[in-house]
C-alpha positions in Angstrom: 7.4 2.8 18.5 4.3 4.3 18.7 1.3 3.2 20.0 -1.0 3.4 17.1 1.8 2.1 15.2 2.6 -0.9 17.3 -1.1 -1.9 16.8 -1.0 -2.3 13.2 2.8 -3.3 13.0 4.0 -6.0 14.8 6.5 -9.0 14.2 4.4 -11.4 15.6 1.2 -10.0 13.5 0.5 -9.9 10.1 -1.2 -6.5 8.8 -2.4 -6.7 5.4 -3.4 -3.4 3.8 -6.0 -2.6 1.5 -4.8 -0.5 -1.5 -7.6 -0.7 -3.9 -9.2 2.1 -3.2 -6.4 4.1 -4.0 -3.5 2.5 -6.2 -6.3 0.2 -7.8 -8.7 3.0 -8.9 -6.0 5.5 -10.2 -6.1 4.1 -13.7 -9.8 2.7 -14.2 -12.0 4.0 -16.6 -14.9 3.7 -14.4 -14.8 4.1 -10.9 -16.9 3.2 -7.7 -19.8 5.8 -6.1 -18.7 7.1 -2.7 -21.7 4.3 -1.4 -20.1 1.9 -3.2 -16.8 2.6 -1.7 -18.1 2.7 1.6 -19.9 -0.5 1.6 -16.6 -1.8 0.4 -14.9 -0.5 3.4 -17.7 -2.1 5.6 -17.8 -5.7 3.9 -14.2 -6.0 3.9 -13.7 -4.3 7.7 -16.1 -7.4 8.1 -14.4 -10.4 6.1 -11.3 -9.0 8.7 -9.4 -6.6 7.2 -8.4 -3.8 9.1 -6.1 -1.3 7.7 -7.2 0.4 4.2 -5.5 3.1 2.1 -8.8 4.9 1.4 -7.9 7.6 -1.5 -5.7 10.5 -2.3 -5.2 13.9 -1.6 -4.9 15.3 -4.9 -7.0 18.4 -6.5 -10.6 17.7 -7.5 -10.6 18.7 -10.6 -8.2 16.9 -11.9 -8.2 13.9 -9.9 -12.3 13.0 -9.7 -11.5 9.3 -8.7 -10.5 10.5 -5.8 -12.8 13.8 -4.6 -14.6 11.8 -1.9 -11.3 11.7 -0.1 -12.7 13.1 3.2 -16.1 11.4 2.9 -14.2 7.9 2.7 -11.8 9.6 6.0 -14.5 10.4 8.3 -16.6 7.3 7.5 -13.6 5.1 7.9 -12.9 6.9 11.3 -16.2 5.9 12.9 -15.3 1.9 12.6 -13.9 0.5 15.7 -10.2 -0.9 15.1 -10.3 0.3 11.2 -6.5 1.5 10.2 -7.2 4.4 7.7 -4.6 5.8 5.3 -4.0 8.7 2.6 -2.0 9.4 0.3 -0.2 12.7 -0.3 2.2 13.3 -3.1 2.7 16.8 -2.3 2.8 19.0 0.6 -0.6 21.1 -0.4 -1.8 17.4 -0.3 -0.4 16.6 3.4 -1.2 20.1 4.8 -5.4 18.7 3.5 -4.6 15.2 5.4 -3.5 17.3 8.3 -6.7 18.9 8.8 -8.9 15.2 8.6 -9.0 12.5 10.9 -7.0 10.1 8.7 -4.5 7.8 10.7 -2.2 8.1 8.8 -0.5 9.6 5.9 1.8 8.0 3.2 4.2 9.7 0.8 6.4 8.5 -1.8 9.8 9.2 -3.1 11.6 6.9 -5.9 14.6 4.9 -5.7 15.0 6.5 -9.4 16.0 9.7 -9.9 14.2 10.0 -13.0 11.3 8.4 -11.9 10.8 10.5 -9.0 10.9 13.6 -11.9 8.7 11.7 -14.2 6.3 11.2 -10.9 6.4 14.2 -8.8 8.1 16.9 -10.9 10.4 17.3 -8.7 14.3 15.5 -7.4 15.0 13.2 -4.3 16.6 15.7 -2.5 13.6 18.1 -3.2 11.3 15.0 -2.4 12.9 14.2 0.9 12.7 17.7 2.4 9.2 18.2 1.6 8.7 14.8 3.5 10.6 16.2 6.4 8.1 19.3 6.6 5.6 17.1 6.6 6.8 15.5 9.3 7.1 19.0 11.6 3.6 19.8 10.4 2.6 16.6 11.8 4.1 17.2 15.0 2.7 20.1 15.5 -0.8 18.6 15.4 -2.7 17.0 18.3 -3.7 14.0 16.8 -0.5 13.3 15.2 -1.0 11.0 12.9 1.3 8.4 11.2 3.5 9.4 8.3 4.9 6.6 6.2 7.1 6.6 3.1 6.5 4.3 -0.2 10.0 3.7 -1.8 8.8 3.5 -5.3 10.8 1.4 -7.7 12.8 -0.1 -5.2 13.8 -2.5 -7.1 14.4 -1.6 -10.4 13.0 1.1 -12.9 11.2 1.1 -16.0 12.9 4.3 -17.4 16.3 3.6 -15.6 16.5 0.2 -15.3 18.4 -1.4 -12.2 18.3 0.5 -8.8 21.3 -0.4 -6.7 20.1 -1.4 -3.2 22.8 0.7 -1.2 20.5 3.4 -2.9 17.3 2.3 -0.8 18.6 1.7 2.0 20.0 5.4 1.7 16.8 6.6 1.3 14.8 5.0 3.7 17.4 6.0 6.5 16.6 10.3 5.2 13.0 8.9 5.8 13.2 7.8 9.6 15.9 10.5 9.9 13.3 13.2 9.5 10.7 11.3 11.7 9.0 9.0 9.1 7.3 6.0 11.2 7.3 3.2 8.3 8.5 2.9 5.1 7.4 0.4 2.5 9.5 -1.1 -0.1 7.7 -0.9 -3.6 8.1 -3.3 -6.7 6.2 -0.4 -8.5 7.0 -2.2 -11.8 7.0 -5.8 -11.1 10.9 -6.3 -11.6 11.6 -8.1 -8.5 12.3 -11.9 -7.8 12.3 -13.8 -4.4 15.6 -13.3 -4.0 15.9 -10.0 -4.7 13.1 -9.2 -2.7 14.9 -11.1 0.5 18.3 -9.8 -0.1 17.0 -6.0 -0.4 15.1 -6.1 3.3 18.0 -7.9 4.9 20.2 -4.9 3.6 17.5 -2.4 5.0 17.6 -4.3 8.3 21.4 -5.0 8.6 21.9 -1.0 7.9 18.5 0.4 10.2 17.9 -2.2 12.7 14.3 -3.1 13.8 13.0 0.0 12.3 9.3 -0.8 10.5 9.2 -1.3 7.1 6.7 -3.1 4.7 6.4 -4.1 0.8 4.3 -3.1 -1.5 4.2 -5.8 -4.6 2.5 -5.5 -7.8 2.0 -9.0 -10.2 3.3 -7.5 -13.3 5.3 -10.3 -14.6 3.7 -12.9 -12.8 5.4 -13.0 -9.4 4.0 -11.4 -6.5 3.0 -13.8 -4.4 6.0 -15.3 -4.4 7.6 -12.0 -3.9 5.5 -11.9 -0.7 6.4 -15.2 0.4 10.0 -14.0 0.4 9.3 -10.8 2.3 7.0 -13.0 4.9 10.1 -15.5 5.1 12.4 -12.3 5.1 10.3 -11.0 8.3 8.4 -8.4 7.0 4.7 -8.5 8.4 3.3 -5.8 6.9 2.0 -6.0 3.0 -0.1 -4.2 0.4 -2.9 -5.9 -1.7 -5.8 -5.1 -3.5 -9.1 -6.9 -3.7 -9.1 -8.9 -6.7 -6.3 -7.7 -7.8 -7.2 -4.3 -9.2 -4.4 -1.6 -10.3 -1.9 -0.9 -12.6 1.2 1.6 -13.2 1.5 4.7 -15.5 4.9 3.8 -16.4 4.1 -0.1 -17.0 1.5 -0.5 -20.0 -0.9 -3.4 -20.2 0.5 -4.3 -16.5 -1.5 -6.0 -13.9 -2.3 -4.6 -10.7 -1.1 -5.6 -7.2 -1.3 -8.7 -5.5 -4.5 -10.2 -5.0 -5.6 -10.0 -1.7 -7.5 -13.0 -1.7 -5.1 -14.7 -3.1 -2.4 -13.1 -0.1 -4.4 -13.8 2.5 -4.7 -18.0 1.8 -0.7 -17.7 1.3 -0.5 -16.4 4.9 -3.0 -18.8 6.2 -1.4 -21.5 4.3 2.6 -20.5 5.8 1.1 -20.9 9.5 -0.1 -16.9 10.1 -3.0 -15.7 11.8 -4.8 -13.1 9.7 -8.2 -13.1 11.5 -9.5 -12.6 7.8 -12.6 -14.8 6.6 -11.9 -15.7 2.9 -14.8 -16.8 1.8 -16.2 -13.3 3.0 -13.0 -11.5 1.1 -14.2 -12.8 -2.0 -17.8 -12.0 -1.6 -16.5 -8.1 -1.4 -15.5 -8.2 -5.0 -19.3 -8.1 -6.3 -18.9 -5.1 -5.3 -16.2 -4.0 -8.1 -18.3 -6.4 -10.6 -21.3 -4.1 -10.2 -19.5 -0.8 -9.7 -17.1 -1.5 -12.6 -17.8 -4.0 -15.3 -15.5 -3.3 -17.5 -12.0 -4.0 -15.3 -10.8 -7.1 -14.8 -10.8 -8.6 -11.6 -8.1 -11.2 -10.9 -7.3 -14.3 -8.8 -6.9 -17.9 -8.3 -9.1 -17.9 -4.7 -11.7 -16.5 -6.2 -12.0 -18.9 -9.4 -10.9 -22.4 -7.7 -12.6 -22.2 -4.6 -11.2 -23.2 -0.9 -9.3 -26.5 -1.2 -11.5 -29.0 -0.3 -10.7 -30.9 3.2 -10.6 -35.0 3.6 -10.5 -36.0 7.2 
């Protein structure tokens, strides 16, 4: 495993990644300044949250959202400790990653065959072997960073329907196969249960071994937390949230965003699990978004009841 990996991966340390900046801004009608976004970066780095999926590396012009890509890269690298990622949907958009100082790089491929058409234009098979470039690009570089794979609709699909796990687990093993260092299993829709959730990592890890993976959970229908309790029960240490909740999928309408990060933190504290993360702080960070973006909704029980209050 390597080095940079093992520091934000670990089975005896939970990693909680911030995805706002990217999967929760992709669908606002408003979205943050680039000093906004920073001071984001800077109050949550403080609250104790280290690893952040700061944008994507899509075209300009059609993506403004996310045009301060490389701004938000280069300011992230100058914090001590700070974990940043990218994502890059396509290989014009890895070869751009290549050349900044990000981390590390995710790309995504879908459990769905149609999805992954309706998403990237393009099939698995097509998918996968761009991700395999990727990876020889990356090795050719001399601060190699990480690449890591979102499985989207890992567990079930909106235009397909159900995804069979054997198919995942398929996947995943291409990903490593090629040189991937993480993948991340993604309710992209908010279709999975508890159970589902468990039973799908223990096939991954009964088929790849100890090889990294983490989950990324949306609250679409009202379960991702307890989604996340199952992956934290199921061993995974490594999971996606988004400051009060913020996000939303293209293929879901009217759906909620991902978990709450707030809200994911006090489960971890809560289930015994040391996330060096201040709260209190955390939900401070979200006057941020109020300000920046008035009209979205922010969500989260944390944030309206308060920390439970303590008799002696």
């Amino acid at each position: 495993m390597p080095d940079t990996l093992n520091k934000i991966y670990h089975p005896d340390k939970i990693s909680l990644r911030e995805v706002g900046l990217r999967d929760g801004l992709q669908m606002v009608a408003q979205f943050p300044s680039t000093d906004a976004r920073k001071r984001w970066i800077s109050e949550e780095y403080a609250a104790g949250i280290r690893h952040f999926e700061v944008g994507s590396f899509l075209p300009k012009v059609g993506y403004p959202a996310f045009a301060d890509v490389e701004i938000l890269v280069d300011y992230a690298g100058d914090i001590n400790n700070l974990h940043s990622v990218a994502l890059c949907p396509n290989l014009r958009g890895a070869k751009n990653a290549l050349k900044s100082k990000v981390a590390e790089l995710t790309c995504v491929v879908s459990a769905s065959e149609a999805h992954n058409l309706a998403n990237l234009n393009r099939y698995q098979k097509q998918t996968l072997d761009e991700i395999a470039m990727v990876c020889g690009l990356r090795d050719k570089t001399h601060h190699r960073p990480l690449i890591s794979v979102g499985i989207a609709m890992s567990f079930g699909c909106s235009i397909s329907g159900n995804v069979e796990p054997g198919e995942v687990v398929d996947i995943a093993a291409k990903c490593f196969e090629s040189g991937v260092d993480m993948v991340w299993l993604a309710d992209t829709v908010g279709y999975a249960g508890p159970k589902q959730v468990e039973h799908l990592i223990d096939r991954v890890r009964g088929s790849l071994g100890d090889q990294p993976i983490g989950i990324h959970l949306h609250d679409t229908r009202g379960l991702g937390l307890a989604n996340a309790s199952a992956a934290l029960n199921a061993g995974v240490r490594a999971l996606d949230a988004s400051l009060g909740g913020l996000g939303g999928c293209p293929f879901v309408p009217n759906a909620t965003g991902n978990i709450v990060m707030e809200d994911l933190a006090f489960l971890c504290q809560k289930e015994g699990f040391e996330t060096g993360i201040d709260i209190e702080a955390l939900v401070a960070v979200r006057r941020i978004l109020e300000t920046e973006m008035p009209a979205e909704i922010l969500y989260g029980g944390y944030a309206k009841a308060g920390s439970p209050r303590i008799i002696p």
